[in-house]
One Martini backbone bead per residue (centre of mass of N, CA, C, O) as a GRO file, in nm:
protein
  317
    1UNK     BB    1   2.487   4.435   2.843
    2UNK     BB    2   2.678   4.731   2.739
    3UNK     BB    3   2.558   5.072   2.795
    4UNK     BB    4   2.710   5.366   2.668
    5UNK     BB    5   2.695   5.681   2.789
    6UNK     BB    6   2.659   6.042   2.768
    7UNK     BB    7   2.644   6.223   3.073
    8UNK     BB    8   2.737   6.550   2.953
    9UNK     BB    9   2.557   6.523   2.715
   10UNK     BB   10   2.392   6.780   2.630
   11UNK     BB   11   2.126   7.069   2.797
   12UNK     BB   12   2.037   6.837   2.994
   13UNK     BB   13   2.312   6.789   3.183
   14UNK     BB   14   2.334   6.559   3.390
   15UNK     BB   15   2.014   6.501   3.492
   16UNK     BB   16   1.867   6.339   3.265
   17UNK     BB   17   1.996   6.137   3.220
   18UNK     BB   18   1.967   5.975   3.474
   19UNK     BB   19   1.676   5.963   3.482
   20UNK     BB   20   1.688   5.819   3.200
   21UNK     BB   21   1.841   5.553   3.353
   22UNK     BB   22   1.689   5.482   3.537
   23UNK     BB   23   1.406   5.410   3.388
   24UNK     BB   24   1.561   5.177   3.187
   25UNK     BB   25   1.659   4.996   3.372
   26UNK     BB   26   1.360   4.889   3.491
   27UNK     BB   27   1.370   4.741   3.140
   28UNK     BB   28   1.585   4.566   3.208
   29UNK     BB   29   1.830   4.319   3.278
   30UNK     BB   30   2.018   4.183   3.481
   31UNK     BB   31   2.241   4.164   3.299
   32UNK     BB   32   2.213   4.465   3.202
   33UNK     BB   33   2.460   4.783   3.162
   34UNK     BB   34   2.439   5.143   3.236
   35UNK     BB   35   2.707   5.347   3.125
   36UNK     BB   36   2.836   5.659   3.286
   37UNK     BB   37   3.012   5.908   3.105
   38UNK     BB   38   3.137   6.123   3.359
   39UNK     BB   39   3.140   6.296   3.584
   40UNK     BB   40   3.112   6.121   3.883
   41UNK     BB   41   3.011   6.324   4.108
   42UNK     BB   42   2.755   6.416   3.982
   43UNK     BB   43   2.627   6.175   3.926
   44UNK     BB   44   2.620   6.034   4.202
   45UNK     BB   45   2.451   6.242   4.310
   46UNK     BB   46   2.211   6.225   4.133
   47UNK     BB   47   2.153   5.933   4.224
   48UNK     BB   48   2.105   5.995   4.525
   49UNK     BB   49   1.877   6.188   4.530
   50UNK     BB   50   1.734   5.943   4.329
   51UNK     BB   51   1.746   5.682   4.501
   52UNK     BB   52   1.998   5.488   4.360
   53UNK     BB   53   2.150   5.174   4.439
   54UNK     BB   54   2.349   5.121   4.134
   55UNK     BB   55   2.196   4.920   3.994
   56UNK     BB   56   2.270   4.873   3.656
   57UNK     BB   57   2.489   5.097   3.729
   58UNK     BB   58   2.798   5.249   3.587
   59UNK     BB   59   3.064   5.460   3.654
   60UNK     BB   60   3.292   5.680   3.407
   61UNK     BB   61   3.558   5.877   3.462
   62UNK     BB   62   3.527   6.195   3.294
   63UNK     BB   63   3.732   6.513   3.264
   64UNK     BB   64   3.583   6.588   3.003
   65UNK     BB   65   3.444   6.816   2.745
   66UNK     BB   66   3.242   6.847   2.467
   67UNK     BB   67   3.125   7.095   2.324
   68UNK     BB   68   2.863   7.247   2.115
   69UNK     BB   69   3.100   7.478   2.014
   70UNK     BB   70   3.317   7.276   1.906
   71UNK     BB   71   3.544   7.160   1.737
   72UNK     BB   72   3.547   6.839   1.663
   73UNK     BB   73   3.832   6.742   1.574
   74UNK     BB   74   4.007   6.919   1.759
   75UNK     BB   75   3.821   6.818   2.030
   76UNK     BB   76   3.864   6.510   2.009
   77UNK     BB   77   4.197   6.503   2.021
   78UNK     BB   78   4.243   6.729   2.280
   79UNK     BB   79   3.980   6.572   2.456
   80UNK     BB   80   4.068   6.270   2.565
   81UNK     BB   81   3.877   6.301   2.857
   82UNK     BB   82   3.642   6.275   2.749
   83UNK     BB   83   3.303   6.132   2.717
   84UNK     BB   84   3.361   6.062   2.416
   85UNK     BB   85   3.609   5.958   2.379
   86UNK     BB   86   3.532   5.726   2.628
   87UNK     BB   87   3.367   5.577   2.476
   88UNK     BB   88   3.493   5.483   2.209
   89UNK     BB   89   3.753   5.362   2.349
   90UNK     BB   90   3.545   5.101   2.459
   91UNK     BB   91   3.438   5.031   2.225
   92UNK     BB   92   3.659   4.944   2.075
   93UNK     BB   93   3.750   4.738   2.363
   94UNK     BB   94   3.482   4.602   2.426
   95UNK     BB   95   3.332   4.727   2.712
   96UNK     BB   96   3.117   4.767   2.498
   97UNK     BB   97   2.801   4.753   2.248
   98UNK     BB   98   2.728   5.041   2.312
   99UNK     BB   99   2.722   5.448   2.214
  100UNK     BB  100   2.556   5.719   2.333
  101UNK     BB  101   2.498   6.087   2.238
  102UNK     BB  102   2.386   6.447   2.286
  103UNK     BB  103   2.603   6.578   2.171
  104UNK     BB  104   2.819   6.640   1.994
  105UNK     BB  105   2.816   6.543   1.655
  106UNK     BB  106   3.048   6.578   1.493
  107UNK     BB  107   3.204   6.402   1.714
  108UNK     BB  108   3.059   6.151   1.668
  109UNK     BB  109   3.131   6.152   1.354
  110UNK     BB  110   3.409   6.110   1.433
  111UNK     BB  111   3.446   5.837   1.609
  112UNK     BB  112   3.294   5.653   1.398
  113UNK     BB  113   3.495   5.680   1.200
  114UNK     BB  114   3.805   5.663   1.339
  115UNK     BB  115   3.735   5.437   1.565
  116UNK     BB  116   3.558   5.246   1.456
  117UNK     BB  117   3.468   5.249   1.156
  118UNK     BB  118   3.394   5.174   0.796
  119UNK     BB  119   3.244   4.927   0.628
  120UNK     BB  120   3.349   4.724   0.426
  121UNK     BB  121   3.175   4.886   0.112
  122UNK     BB  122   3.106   5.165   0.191
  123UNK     BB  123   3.054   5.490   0.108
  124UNK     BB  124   2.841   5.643   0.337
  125UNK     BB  125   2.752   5.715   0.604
  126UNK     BB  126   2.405   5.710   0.791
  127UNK     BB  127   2.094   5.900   0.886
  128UNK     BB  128   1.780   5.875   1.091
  129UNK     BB  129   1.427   5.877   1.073
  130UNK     BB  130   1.129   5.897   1.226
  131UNK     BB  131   0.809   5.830   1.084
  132UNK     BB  132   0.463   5.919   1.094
  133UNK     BB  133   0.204   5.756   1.053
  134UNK     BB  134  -0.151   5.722   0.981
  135UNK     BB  135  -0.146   5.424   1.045
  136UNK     BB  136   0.054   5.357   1.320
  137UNK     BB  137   0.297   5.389   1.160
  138UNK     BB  138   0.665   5.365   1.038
  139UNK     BB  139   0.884   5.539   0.878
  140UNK     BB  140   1.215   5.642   0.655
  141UNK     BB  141   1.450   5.841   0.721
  142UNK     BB  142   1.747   5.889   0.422
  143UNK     BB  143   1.943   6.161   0.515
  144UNK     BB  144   1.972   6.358   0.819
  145UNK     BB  145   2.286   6.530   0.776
  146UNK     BB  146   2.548   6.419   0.716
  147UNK     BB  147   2.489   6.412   0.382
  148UNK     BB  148   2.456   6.695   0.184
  149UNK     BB  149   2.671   6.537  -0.036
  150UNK     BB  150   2.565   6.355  -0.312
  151UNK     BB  151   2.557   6.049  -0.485
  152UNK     BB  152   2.392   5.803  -0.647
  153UNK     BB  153   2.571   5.575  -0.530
  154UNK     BB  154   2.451   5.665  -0.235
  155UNK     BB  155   2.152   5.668  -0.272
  156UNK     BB  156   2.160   5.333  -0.303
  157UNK     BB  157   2.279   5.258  -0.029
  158UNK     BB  158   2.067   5.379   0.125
  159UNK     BB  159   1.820   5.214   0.041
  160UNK     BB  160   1.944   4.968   0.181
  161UNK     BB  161   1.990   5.046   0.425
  162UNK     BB  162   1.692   5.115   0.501
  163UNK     BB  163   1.608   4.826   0.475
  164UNK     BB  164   1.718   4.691   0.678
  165UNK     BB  165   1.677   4.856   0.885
  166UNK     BB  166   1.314   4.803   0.860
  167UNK     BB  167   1.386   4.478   0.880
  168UNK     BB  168   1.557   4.490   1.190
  169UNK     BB  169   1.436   4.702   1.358
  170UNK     BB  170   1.107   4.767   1.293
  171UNK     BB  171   0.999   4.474   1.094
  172UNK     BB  172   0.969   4.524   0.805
  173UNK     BB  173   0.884   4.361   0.548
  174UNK     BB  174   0.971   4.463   0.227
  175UNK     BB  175   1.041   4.780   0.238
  176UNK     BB  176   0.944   5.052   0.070
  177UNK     BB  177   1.089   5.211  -0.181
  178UNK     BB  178   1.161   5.610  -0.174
  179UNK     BB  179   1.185   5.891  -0.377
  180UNK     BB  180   1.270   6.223  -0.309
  181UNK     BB  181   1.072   6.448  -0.454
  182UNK     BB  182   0.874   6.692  -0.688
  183UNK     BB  183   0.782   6.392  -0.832
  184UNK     BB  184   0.649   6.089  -0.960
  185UNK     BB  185   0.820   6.124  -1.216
  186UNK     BB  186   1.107   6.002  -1.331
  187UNK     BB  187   1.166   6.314  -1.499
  188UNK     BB  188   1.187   6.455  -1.241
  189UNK     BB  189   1.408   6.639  -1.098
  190UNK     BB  190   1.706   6.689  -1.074
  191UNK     BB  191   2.014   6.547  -1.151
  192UNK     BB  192   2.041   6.349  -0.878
  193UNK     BB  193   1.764   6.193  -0.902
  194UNK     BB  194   1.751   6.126  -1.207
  195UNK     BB  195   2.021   5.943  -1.159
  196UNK     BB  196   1.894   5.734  -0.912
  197UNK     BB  197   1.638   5.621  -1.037
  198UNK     BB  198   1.786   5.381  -1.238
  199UNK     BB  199   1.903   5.244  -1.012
  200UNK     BB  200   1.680   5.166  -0.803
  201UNK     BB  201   1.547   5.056  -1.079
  202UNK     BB  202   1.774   4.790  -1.078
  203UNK     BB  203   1.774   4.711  -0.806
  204UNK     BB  204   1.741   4.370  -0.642
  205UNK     BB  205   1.769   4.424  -0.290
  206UNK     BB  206   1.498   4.644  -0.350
  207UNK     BB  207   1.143   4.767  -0.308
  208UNK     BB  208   1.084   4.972  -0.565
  209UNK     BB  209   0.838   5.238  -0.612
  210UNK     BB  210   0.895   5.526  -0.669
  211UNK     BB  211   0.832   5.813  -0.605
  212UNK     BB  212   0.806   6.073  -0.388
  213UNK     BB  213   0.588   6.351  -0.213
  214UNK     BB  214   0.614   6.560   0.053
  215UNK     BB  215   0.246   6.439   0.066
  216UNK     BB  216   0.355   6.126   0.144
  217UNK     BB  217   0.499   6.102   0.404
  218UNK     BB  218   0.265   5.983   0.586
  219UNK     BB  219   0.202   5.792   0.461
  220UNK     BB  220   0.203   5.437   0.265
  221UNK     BB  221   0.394   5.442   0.025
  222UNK     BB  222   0.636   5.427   0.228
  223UNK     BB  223   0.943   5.266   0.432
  224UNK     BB  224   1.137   5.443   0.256
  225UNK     BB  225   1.324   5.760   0.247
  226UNK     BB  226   1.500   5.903   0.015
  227UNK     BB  227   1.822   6.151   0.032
  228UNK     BB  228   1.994   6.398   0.114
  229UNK     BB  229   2.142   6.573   0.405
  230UNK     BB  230   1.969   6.839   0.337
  231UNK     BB  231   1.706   6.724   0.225
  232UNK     BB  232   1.643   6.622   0.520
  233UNK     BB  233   1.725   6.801   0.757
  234UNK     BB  234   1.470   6.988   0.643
  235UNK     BB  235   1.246   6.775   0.728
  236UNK     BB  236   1.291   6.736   1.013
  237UNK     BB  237   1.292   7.062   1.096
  238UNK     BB  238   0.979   7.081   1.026
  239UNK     BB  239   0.846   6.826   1.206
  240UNK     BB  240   0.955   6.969   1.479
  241UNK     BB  241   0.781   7.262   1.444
  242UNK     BB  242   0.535   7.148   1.381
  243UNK     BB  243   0.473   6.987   1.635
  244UNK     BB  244   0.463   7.232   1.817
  245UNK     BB  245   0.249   7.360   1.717
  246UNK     BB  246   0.048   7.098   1.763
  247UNK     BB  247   0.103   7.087   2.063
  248UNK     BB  248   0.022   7.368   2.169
  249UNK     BB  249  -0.307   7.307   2.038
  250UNK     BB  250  -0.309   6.962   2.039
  251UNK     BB  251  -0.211   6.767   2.278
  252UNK     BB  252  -0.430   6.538   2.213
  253UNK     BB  253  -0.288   6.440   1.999
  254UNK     BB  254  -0.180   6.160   1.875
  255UNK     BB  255  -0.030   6.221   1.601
  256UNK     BB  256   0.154   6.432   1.795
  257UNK     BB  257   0.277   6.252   1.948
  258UNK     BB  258   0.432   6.072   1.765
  259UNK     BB  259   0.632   6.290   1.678
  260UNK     BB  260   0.804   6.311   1.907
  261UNK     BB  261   1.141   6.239   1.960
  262UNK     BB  262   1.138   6.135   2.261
  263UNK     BB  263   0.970   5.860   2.080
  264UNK     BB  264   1.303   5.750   1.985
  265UNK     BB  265   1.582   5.878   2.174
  266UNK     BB  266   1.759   5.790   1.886
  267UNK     BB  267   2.030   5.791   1.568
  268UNK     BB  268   2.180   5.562   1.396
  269UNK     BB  269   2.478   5.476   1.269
  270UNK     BB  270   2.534   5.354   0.979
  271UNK     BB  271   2.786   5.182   0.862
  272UNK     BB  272   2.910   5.069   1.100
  273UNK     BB  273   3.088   4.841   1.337
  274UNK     BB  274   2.939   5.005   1.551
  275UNK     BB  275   2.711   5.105   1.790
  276UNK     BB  276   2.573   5.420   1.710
  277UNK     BB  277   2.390   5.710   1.895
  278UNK     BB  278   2.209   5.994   1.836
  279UNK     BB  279   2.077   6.298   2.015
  280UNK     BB  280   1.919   6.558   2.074
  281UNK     BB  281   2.030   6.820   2.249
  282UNK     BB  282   1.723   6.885   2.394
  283UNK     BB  283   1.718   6.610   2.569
  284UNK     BB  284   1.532   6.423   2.770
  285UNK     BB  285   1.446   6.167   2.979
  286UNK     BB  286   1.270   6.014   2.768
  287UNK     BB  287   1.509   6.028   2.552
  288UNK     BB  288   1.721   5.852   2.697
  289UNK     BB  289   1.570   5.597   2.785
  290UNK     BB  290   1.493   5.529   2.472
  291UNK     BB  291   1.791   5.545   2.381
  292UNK     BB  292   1.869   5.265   2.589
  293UNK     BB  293   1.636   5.106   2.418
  294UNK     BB  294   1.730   5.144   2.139
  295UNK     BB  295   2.065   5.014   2.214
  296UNK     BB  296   1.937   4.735   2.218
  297UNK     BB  297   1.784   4.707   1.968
  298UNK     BB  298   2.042   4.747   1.777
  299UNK     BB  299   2.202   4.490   1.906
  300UNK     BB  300   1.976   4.281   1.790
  301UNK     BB  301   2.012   4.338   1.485
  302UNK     BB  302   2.232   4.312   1.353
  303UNK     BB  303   2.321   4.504   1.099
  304UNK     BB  304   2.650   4.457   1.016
  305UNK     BB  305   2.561   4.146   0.922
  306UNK     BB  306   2.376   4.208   0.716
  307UNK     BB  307   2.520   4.391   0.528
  308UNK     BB  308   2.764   4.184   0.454
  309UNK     BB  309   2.554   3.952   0.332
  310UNK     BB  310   2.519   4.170   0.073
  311UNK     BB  311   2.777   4.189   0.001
  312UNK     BB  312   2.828   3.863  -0.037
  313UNK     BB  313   2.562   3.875  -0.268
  314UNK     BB  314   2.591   4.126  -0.454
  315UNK     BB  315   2.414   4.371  -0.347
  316UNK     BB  316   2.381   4.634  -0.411
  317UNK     BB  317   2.603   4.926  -0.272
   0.00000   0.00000   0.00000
């Protein structure tokens, strides 16, 4: 397998990448080759510095940067020898099997769509996070901020997609799907929940469990957490404010070591056609390391033959 890098994304690259890509090589077969696509002479001596002697690991110069305050569409366009232009170009061409980066988020959600294109019958892809159960296991927070505005039908294949990805990526067989509401009742929460929640109750694809509340995301309750993109992503970054916080306080307690982002270290663009994975801009090398050990795991799911098997069996999407 060939993951593809961008060593230039994030707030800490091109460092970080590169430790934690030497980090993942160790962990990695030796037939499986991690690309790392940006300055060449930075990351080479980087490598070197590294005392890293090349094994396992491939570098692809690309002259451009898309900075993290650049316009996406734009700056995709114009920077065509970006480290990001040249990950989708390869990947799109066979060259990668998977391409990660922690930059411009914009301009990856750019070439996810536009590069590699949404399978057919997606109504919108999607993306998720980890969350931290109470009992040492892990739920599935989905759309985190991808999709700010969304419609029932598309929360509704939401919730496939999100069973897909537990019971293909994490392994949860038969994972329960919960309605992220303000009440556990039917008929509370605004008209978007309330139009979603009997479609997802008549779902026959999926496990739906029914509404689930604010105070139940650490539990047991649910293993797919459905939202739209704008209440995830305001979910998303109160757990990782918690987290600093009782990080802060708490260092040594393991619920709060399980919440840090950097033991998950990317999230799957879910409903494209090739793996692609984006990672928090302020990512270090331990979560670069997990990124692309993250990245042979997504291509091992082959979600995207999940996906359409459940088109082809005609399973609410």
């Amino acid at each position: 397998m060939r993951f593809g890098i961008d060593a230039m994304g994030g707030d800490n690259a091109p460092w970080a990448v590169i430790e934690g890509a030497i980090e993942a090589q160790k962990t990695l077969q030796t037939e499986d080759t991690i690309v790392l696509i940006g300055d060449e002479e930075q990351i080479s001596n980087l490598l070197n510095q590294n005392n890293h002697s090349g094994k396992g690991i491939e570098v692809v110069h690309a002259s451009q940067i898309i900075e993290m305050n650049d316009q996406p569409t734009r700056a995709f366009s114009s920077k065509k020898d970006s480290s990001i232009n040249t990950g989708f170009r390869m990947l799109k061409e066979g060259l990668l099997d998977s391409f990660a980066s922690a930059g411009n988020t914009g301009a990856m959600l750019v070439g996810s769509f536009y590069e590699i294109g949404v399978i057919q019958g997606i109504l919108r892809p999607t993306t998720t996070a980890l969350v931290p159960k109470k009992n040492g296991k892990n739920s599935i927070l989905l759309d985190v901020g991808t999709n700010p505005d969304v419609k029932p039908d598309v929360l509704n294949q939401f919730a496939v997609l999100g069973a897909l990805y537990a019971e293909f990526f994490i392994g949860i067989k038969e994972p329960k799907v919960g309605l992220l509401n303000i009440g556990a009742e039917e008929k509370k929460g605004n008209i978007l929940v309330q139009s979603t929640f009997p479609l997802l109750k008549d779902n026959k694809g999926i496990n739906f469990i029914g509404n689930i509340e604010g105070r139940d995301i650490f539990g047991d309750k649910a293993d797919v957490i459905v939202c739209d993109g704008f209440t995830g992503n305001i979910v998303l970054k109160q757990l990782e404010a918690f987290h600093e916080i009782m990080a802060r306080n708490y260092a040594d307690d393991p619920f709060t070591k399980r919440m840090d982002f950097e033991n998950f270290g990317a999230t799957p663009v879910i409903g494209i056609n090739k793996p692609v994975l984006i990672a928090h801009g302020v990512s270090g090398a331990k979560a670069f390391k997990n990124m692309i050990i993250n990245s042979k795991k997504l291509i091992n799911a082959n979600l995207k033959e999940k996906i359409r098997q459940k088109l082809a069996k005609s399973v609410v999407l």
